[in-house]
KEDO-992914 format. One line per 8 residues: number of its first residue (from 1); their letters; for each residue y, z, x of N, C-alpha, C. Coordinates in Angstrom, 2 decimals. Atoms other than C-alpha are relative to their C-alpha. Layout:
<pts>
NUM) A) Y Z X Y Z X Y Z X | ...
</pts>
This chain:
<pts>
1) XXXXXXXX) 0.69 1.23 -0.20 -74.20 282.02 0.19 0.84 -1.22 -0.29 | -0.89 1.29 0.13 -71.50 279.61 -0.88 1.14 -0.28 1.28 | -1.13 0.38 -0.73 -69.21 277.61 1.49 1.20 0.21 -0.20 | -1.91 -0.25 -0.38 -65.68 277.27 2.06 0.29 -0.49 -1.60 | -0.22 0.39 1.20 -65.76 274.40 -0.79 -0.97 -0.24 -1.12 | 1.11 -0.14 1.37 -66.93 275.03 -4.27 -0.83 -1.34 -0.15 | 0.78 1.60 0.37 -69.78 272.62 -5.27 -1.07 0.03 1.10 | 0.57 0.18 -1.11 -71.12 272.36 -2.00 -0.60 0.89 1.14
9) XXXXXXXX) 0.18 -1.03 -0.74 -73.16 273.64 0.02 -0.55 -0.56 1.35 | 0.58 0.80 -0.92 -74.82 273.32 3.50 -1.25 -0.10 0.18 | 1.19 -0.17 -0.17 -78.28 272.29 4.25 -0.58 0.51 0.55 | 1.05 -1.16 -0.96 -79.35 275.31 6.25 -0.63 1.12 -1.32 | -0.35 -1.00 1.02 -77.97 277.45 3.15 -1.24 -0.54 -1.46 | 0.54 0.27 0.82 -79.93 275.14 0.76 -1.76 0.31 0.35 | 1.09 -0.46 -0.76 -83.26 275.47 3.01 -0.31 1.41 -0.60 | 0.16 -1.25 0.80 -82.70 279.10 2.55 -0.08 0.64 -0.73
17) XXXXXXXX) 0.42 -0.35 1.19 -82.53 279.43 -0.69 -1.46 -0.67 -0.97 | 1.28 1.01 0.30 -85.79 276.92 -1.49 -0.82 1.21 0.42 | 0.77 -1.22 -0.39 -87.51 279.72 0.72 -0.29 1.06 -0.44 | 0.08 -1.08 1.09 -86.36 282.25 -1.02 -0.68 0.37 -1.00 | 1.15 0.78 1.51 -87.79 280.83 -4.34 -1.16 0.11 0.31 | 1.66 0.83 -0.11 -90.91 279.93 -2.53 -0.84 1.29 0.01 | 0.68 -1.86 -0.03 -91.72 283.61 -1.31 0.07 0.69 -1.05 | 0.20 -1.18 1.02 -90.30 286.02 -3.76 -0.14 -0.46 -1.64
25) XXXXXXXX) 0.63 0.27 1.20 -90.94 283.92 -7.05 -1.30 -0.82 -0.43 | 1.19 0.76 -0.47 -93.91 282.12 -5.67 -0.23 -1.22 -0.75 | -0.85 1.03 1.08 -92.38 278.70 -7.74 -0.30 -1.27 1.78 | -0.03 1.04 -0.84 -93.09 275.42 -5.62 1.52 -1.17 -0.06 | -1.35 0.76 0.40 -89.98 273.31 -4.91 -0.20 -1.25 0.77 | -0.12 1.32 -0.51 -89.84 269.56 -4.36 1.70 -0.81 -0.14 | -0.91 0.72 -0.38 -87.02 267.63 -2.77 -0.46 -1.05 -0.57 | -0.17 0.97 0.20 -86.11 264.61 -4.44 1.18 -1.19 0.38
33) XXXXXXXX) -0.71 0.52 -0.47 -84.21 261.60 -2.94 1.04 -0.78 -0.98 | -0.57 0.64 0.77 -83.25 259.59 -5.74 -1.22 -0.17 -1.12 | 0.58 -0.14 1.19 -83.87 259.02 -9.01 -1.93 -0.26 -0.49 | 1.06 0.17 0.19 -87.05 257.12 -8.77 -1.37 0.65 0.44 | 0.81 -0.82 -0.10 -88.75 259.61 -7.16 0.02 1.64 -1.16 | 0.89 -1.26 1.62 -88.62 262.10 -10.03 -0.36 -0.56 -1.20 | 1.15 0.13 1.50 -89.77 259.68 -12.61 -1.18 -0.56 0.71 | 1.65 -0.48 -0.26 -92.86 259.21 -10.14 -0.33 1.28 -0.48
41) XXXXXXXX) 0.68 -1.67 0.71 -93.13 262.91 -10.70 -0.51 0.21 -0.92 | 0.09 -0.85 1.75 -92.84 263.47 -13.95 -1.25 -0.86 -0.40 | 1.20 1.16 0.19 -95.11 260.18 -14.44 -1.28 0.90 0.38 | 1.24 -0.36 -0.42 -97.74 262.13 -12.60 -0.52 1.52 -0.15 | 0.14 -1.65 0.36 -97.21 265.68 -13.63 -0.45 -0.16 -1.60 | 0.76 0.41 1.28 -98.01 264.28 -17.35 -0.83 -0.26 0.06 | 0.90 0.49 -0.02 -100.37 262.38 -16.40 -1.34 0.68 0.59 | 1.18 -1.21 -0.36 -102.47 265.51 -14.80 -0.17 1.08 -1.25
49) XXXXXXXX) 0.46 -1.15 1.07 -101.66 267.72 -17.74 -0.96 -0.72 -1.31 | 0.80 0.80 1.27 -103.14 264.79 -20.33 -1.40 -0.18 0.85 | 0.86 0.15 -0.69 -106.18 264.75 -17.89 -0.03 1.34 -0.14 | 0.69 -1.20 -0.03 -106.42 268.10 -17.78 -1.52 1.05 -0.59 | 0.39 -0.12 1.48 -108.63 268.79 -21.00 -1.23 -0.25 0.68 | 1.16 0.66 -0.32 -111.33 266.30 -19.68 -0.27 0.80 1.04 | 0.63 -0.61 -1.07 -111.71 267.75 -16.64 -0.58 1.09 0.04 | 0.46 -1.63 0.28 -112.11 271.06 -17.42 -1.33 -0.32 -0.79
57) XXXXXXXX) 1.39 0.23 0.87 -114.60 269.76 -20.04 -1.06 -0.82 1.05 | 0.70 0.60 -1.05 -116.46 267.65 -17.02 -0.17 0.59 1.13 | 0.64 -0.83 -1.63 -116.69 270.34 -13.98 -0.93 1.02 -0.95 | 0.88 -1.09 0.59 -118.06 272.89 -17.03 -1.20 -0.85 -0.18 | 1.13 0.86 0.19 -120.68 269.99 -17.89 -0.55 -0.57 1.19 | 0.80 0.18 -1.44 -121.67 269.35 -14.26 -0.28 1.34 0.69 | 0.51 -0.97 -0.82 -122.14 272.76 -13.02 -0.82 0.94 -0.94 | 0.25 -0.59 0.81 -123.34 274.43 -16.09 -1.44 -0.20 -0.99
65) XXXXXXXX) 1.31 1.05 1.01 -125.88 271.79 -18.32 -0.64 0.00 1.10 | 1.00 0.88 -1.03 -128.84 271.17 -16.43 -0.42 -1.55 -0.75 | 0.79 1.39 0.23 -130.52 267.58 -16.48 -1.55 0.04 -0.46 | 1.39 0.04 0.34 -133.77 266.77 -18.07 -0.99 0.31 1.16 | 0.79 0.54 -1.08 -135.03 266.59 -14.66 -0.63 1.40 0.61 | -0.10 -1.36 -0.51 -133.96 270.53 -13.87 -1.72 1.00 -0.28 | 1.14 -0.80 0.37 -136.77 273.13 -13.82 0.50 1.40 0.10 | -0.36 -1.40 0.02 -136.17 276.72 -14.69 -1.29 1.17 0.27
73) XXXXXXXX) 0.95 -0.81 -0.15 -138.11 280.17 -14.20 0.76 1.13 -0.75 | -1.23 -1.09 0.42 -136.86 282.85 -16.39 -0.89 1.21 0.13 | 0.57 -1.09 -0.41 -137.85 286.22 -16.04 -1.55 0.85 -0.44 | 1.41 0.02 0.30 -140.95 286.30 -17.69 -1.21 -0.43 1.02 | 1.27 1.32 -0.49 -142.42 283.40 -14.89 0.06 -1.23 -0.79 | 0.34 0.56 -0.17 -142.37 281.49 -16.95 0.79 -1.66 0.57 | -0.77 1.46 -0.34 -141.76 277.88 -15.61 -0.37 -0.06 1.61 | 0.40 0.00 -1.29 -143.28 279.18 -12.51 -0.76 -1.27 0.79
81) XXXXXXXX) 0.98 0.86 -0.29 -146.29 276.80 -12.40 0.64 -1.91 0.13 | -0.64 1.37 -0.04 -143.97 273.26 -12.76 0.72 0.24 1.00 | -0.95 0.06 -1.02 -141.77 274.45 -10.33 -0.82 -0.30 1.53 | 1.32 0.36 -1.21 -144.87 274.56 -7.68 -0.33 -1.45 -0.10 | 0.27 1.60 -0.14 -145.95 271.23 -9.05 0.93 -0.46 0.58 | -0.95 1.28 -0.22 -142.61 269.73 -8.55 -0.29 -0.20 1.59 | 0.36 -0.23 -1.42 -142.59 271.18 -5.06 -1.35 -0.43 1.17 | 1.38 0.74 -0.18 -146.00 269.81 -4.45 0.19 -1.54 0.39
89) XXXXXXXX) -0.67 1.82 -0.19 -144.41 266.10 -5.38 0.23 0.04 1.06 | -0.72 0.79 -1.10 -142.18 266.07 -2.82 -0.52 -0.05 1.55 | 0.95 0.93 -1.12 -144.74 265.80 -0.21 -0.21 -1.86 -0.23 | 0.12 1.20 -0.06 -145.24 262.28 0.35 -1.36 -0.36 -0.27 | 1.30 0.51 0.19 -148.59 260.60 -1.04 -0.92 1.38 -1.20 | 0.80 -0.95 0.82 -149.16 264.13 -3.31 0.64 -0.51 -1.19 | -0.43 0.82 1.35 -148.83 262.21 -7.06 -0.11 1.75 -1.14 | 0.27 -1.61 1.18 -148.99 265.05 -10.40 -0.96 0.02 -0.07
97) XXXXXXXX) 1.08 -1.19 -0.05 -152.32 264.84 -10.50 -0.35 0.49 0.95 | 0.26 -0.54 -1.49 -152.98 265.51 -6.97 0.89 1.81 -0.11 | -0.95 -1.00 0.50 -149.92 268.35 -7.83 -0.91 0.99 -0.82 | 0.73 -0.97 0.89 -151.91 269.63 -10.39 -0.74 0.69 0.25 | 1.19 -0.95 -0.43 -155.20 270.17 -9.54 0.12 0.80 1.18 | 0.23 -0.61 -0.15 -154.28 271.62 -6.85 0.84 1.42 0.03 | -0.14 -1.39 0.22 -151.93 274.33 -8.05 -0.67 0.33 -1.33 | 0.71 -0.64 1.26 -154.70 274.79 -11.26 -0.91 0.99 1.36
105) XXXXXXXX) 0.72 -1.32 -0.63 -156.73 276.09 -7.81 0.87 1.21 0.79 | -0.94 -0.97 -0.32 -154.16 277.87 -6.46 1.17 0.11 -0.49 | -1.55 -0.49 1.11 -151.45 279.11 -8.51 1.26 0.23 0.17 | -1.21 -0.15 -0.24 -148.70 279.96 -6.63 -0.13 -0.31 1.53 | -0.27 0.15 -1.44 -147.55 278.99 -2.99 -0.19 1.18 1.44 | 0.03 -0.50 -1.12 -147.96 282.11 -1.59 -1.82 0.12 0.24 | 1.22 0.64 -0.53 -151.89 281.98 -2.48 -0.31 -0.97 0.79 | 0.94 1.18 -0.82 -152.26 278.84 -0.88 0.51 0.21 1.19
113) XXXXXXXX) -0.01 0.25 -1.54 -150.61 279.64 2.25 -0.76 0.74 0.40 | 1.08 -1.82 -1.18 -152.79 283.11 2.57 -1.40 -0.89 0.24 | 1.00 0.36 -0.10 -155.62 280.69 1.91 0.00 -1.03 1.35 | 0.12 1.49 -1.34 -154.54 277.80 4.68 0.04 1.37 1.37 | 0.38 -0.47 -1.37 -153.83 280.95 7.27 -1.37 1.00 -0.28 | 1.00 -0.65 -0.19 -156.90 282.86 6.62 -1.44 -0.83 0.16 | 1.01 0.71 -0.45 -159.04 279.61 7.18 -0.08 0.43 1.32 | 0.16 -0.37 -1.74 -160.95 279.65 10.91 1.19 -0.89 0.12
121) XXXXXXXX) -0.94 0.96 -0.56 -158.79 276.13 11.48 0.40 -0.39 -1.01 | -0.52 0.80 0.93 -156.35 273.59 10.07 -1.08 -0.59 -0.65 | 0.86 1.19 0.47 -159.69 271.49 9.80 -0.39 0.40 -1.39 | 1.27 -0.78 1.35 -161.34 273.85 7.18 0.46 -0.27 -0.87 | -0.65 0.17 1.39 -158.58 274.10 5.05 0.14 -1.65 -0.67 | -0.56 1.37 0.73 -157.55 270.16 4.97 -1.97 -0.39 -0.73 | 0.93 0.36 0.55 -161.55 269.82 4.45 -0.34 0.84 -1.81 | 0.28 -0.64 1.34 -161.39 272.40 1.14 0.80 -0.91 -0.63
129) XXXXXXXX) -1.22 0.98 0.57 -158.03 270.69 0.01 -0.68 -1.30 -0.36 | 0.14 1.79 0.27 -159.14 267.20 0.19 -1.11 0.27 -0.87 | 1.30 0.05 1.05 -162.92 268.06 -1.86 0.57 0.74 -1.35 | -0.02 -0.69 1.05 -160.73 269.49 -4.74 -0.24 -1.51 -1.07 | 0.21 1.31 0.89 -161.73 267.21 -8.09 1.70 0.18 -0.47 | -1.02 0.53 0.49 -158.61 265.33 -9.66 -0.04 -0.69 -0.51 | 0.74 0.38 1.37 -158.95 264.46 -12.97 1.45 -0.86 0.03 | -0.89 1.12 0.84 -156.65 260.94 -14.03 -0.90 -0.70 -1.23
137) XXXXXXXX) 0.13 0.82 0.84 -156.48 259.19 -17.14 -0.36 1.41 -0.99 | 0.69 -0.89 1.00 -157.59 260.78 -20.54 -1.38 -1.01 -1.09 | 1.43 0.61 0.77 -160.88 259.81 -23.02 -0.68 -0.90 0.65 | 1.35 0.95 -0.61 -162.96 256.88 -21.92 0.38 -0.48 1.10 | -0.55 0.36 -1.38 -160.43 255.96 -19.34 -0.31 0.76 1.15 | -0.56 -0.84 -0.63 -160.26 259.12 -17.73 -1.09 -0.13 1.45 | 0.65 -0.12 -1.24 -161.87 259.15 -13.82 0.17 1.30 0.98 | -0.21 -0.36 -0.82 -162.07 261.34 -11.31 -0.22 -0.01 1.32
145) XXXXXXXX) -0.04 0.25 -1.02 -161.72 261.62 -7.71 0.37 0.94 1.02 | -0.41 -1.41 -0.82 -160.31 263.89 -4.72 1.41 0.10 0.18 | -1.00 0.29 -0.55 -157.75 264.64 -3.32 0.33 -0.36 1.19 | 0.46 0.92 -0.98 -158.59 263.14 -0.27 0.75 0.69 1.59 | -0.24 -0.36 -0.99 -158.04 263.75 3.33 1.66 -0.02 0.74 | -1.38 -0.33 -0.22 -154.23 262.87 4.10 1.04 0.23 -0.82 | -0.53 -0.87 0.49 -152.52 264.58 1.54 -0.53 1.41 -0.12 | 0.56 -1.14 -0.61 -154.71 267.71 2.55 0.63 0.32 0.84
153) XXXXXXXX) -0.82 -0.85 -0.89 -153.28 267.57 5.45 1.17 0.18 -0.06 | -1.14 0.12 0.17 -150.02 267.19 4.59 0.52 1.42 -1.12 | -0.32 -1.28 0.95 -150.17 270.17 2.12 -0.34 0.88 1.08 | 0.15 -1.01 -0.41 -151.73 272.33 4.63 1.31 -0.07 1.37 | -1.09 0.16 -0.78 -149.17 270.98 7.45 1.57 0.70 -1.11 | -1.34 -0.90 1.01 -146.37 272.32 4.80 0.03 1.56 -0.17 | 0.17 -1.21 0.72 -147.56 275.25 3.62 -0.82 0.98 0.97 | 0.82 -0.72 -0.89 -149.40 276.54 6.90 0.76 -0.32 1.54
161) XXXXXXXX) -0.93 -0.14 -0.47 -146.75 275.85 9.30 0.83 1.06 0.36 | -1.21 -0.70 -0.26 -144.32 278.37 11.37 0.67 -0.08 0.63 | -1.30 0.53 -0.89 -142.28 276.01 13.02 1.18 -0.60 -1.00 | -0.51 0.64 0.36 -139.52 274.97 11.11 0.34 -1.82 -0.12 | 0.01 1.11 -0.80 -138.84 272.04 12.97 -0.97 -1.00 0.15 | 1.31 1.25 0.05 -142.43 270.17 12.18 0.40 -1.09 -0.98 | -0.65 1.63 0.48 -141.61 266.70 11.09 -1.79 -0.52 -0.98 | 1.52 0.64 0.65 -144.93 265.75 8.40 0.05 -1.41 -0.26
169) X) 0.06 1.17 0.37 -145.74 262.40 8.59 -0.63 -0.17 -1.19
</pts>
């Protein structure tokens, strides 16, 4: 691998040996032009290993911690029944108590869909849905009311649905 004159070599020969390195010791090699490009380097090869620490401590604390917000189910169930509420929320116009009462009448999602397809029509069900009571406030405040006709339908449009593709207003 060496030339004619010691010291020197040619840049096919130097190529080839970078390659070499790259395959059989699997070692990354960077060309440098002049000086100031290897104290960028080094500048930035420190500056990832003193970062290193944090990071590692910040992808384990984002994929790992849940947020107050998280809801779990562990193998008991339990945590089952909040997880339905939450899922309830994110209909539009269904609030927690609306959420509530009505998974206190139906308990889990797959009851309520056997109940929305074993109505005759959509009508029946959004008419059971909407006459459920929904208790707000507590002691002298406390009122109740329904759950009223368009978040009925909007639960039974969710949960009684087998088009993917239905858009619930």
């Amino acid at each position: 691998m060496k030339s004619k004159r010691a010291g020197v070599i040619k840049r096919i020969e130097w190529e080839e040996g970078v390659l070499e390195l790259q395959l059989d010791l699997n070692v990354t090699t960077y060309c440098m032009v002049d000086m100031t490009q290897l104290v960028d380097y080094v500048r930035m090869f420190c500056k990832a290993l003193g970062e290193r620490p944090h990071k590692l401590k910040h992808n384990k604390d984002l994929f790992i911690e849940a947020s107050k917000q998280s809801l779990f189910v562990d193998v008991q169930g339990n945590g089952y029944l909040q997880v339905f509420i939450a899922q309830l929320q994110d209909i539009r116009s269904v609030n927690e108590a609306i959420a509530s009462a009505v998974a206190q009448q139906y308990p889990s999602p797959l009851i309520l869909s056997n109940f929305i397809a074993d109505s005759n029509n959509s009508d029946a069900a959004v008419q059971t849905l909407a006459d459920i009571p929904v208790r707000r406030g507590v002691g002298s405040l406390a009122s109740v009311r329904r759950v009223g006709p368009e978040a009925a339908r909007r639960i039974v449009a969710f949960y009684g649905t087998t088009n993917p593709d239905l858009k619930i207003e």
